[in-house]
N, C-alpha and C positions, 0 to 999 in steps of 0.2 A: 454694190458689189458684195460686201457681206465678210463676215468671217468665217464664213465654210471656204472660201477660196483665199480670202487674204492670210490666214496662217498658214498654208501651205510655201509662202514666198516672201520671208523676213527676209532680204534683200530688198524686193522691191518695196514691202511695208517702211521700210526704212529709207531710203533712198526717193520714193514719188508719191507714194501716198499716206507719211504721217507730212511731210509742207505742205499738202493740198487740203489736208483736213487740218493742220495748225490756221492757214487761211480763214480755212470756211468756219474754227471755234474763233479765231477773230472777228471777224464781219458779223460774228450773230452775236457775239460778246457786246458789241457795241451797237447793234441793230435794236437789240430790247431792252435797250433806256430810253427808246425815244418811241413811245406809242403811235405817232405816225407814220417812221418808217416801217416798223413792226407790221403795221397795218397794210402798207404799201408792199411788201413781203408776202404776205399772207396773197391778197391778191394778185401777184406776178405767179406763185405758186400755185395758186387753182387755175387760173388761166392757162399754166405749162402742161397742167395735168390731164386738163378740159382738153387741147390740143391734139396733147397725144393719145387721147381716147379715141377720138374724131377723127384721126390721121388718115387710116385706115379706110375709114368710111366715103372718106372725101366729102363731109358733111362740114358746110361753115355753122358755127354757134354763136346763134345772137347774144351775148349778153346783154345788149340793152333792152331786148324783147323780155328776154328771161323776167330780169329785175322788174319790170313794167307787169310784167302776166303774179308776183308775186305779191302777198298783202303782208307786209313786213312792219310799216312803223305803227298800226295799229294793234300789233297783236304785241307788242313789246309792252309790258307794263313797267311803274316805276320801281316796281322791287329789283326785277331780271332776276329773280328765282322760278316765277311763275306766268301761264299764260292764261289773260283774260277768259271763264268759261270756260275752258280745258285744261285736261292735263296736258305736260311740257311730250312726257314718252308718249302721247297720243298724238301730238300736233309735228312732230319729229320723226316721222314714221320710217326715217331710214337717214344713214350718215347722209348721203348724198345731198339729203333736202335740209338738215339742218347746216351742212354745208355752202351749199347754196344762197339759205340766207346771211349768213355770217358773210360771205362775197356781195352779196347784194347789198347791204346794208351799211359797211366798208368801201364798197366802189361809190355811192354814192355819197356818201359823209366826207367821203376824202376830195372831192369833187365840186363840196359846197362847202359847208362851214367849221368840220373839223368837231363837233359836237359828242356824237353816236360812240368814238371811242374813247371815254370818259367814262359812261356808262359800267355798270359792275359788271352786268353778263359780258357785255364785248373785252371785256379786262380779261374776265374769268377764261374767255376762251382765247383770249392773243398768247394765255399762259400756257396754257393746254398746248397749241400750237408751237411757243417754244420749247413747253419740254418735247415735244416727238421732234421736233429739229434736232435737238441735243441728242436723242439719242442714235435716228439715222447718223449723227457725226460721228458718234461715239464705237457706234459698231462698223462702220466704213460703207453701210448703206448711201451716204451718201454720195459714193464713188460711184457714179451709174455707168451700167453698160446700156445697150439698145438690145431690144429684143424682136425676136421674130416666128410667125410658123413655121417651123421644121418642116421640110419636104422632101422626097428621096428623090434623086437623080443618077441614075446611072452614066448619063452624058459627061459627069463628074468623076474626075483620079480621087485617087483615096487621102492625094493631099490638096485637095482643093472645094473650095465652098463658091457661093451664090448668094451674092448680097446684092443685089439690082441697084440701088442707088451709090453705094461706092467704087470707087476705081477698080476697073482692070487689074487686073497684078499686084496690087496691094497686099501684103502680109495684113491677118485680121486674128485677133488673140478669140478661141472661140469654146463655150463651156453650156452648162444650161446645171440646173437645182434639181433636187437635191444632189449637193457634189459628194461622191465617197472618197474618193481621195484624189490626188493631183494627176492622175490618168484623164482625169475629165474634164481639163485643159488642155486645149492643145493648139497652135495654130496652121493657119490652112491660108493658102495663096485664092485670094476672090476672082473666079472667068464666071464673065457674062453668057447666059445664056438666052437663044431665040427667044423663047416663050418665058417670063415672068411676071410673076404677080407678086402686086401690093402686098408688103406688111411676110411674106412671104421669104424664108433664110433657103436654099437648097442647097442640100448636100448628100454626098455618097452616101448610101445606108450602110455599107461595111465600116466604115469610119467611122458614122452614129454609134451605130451598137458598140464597136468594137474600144470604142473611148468612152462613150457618155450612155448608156445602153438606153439610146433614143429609138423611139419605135413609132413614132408620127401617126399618133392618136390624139392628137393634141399636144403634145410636148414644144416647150420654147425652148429655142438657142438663143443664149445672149451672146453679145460680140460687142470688140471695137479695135478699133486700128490698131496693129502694132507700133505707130508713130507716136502715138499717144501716152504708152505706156513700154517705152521702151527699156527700161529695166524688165520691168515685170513680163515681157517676152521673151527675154532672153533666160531669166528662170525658167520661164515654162518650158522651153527648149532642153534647156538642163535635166529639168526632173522626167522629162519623156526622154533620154536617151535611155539605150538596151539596159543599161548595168541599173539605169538610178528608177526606172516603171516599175512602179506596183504590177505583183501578176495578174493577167486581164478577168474580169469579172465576167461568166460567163450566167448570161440571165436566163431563165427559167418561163417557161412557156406559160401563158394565163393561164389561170385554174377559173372555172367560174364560180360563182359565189354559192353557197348554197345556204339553205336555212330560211328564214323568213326575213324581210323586209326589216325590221328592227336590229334583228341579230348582225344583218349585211353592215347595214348602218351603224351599230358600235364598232365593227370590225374595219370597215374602213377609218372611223375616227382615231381609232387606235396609232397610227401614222409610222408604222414602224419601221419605215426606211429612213424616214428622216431622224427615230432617234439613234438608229445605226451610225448614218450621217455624221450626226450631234459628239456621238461617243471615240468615232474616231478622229474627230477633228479637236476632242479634248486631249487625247495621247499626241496627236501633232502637236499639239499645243507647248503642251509638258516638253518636248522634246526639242522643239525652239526655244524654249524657255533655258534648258538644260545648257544647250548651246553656247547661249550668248551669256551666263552664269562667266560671273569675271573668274578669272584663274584662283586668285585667293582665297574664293568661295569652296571649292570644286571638293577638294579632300574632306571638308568638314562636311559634303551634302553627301558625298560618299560614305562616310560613316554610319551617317543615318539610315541610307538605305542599307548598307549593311545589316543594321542592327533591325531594321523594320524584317527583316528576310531572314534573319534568325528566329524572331520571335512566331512569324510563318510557317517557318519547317519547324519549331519545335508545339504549335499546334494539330502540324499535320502527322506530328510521328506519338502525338496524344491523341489521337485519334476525331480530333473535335474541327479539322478543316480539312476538304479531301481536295486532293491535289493531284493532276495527273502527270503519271512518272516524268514524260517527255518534258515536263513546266520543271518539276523538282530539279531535275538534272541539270536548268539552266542559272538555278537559283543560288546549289552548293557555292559553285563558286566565290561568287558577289558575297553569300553569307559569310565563306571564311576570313573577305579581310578584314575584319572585323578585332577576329582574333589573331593579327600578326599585325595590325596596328603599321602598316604600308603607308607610306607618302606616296600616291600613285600617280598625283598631279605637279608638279615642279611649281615652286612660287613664282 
């Protein structure tokens, strides 16, 4: 799920999804003291991921072809720095395959004698592996939604989506990345429709754009039940009523690229909706934080910002920070309690 959508909803963070990631930092707390469940982890996890690559396709994956079609315990030497006659970045030509053998070489060890993860490099990497578990814990990645391709339907109300494998009538909590702010959650009652495709989310285009300014180019909706996370839809209910909605974000027509091929290509790396994103999910941030500041705290953080907003306006009125009038205006205020020294907050 993410922290672009979980600090929008310290309710439900609190309430569903710090016990399910207190869980998930137990089970792995205690998962990697023991290199063969560690190992046993690892592989249930490629396996989930192999899956739901495939889903889609309706393609089954052999893994015991796989591992057969691979030369794996010959190219392991006894250092596990280095590979026999080649280098490591040559013979590892993409995650995927170094991937691949680390599962290969773990589903079969674990299968026979237990040996293979003893080894340094197999150590080196069940660690590597723990730490990106730790951190999808840590950022709340590991709260997964399901995803799907976005497709417009006009057969579809403007509060209702098209999820082909879940229930009829279902309330379904539904968002998609980069999130700007909590407009781009919202949920939608699921009707089946005639015609659907695999892997496939439909939904009304004026609801796309008009919440999540989806425009079915490619664009994924994530989703999942509202039963599932039932706090956390009943926030998002809250923050889309009329008084509590951000004003709607009205997007702007494609411009095409112009310049040369390189210039395109830094221009897109640049990624500057997601640092938009990024910046206002830090001011929410602050703002929860601000919130849930125990009472006793509150006048003392007060002062400070007082005094941070003095020292502000009186750069701006030296001329060395330019500030525009409409920002000033809102500032005096907050600067003057400063100097009347106000209890503003009750203990």
């Amino acid at each position: 799920m993410g922290t672009q959508i979980l600090v929008n909803y310290p309710q439900a963070v609190k309430q569903e999804i710090l016990p399910l990631i207190k869980q998930q930092s137990e089970k792995l707390a205690i998962v990697q003291k023991y290199p063969r469940e560690l190992a046993q982890r690892y592989i249930e996890t490629y396996e989930r991921r192999k899956a739901l690559l495939l889903k889609d396709l309706k393609t089954d994956f052999d893994f015991e072809e796989d591992i057969e079609e691979f030369s794996i315990f010959d190219n392991l030497d006894s250092g596990g720095d280095n590979f026999e006659n080649q280098d490591s970045s040559e013979h590892f030509t993409t995650q995927r395959q170094k991937d691949l053998l680390l599962y290969s070489l773990l589903k079969a060890d674990l299968a026979n004698f237990n040996q293979i993860i003893e080894h340094p490099k197999i150590i080196a990497e069940l660690r590597n592996f723990v730490r990106k578990e730790w951190v999808e814990i840590a950022t709340g990645r590991s709260i997964k939604f399901t995803s799907g391709l976005a497709q417009p339907s006009l057969d579809l109300q403007q509060d209702e989506i098209c999820v082909p494998y879940l229930k009829e009538g279902e309330e379904i909590i539904v968002t998609r990345s980069p999130l700007i702010n909590s407009n781009g959650v919202i949920t939608l009652i699921n009707k089946h429709l005639p015609k659907m495709l695999s892997g496939c989310v439909y939904i009304n285009p004026k609801t796309a754009m008009d919440n999540m300014q989806c425009d079915f180019d490619g664009d994924l909706l994530a989703f999942a039940p509202s039963k599932e996370f039932p706090v956390l839809a009943a926030e998002v209910k809250e923050k889309n009523l009329p008084n509590n909605r951000y004003p709607d974000i009205v997007k702007k027509a494609k411009v095409p690229y112009q310049g040369s091929f390189a210039e395109i290509a830094v221009s897109a790396m640049e990624n500057k909706i997601g640092i938009i994103a990024n910046e206002i999910q830090k001011n929410i941030a602050l703002q929860c934080e601000i919130s849930a500041m125990p009472q006793s705290e509150r006048n003392d953080y007060m002062m400070r910002v007082s005094a941070h907003f003095n020292y502000v306006l009186k750069r701006c009125e030296q001329g060395k920070l330019q500030i525009p009038s409409e920002i000033r205006q809102q500032l005096y205020p907050l600067a003057s309690l400063l100097n009347k020294n106000l209890r503003i907050f009750p203990n």
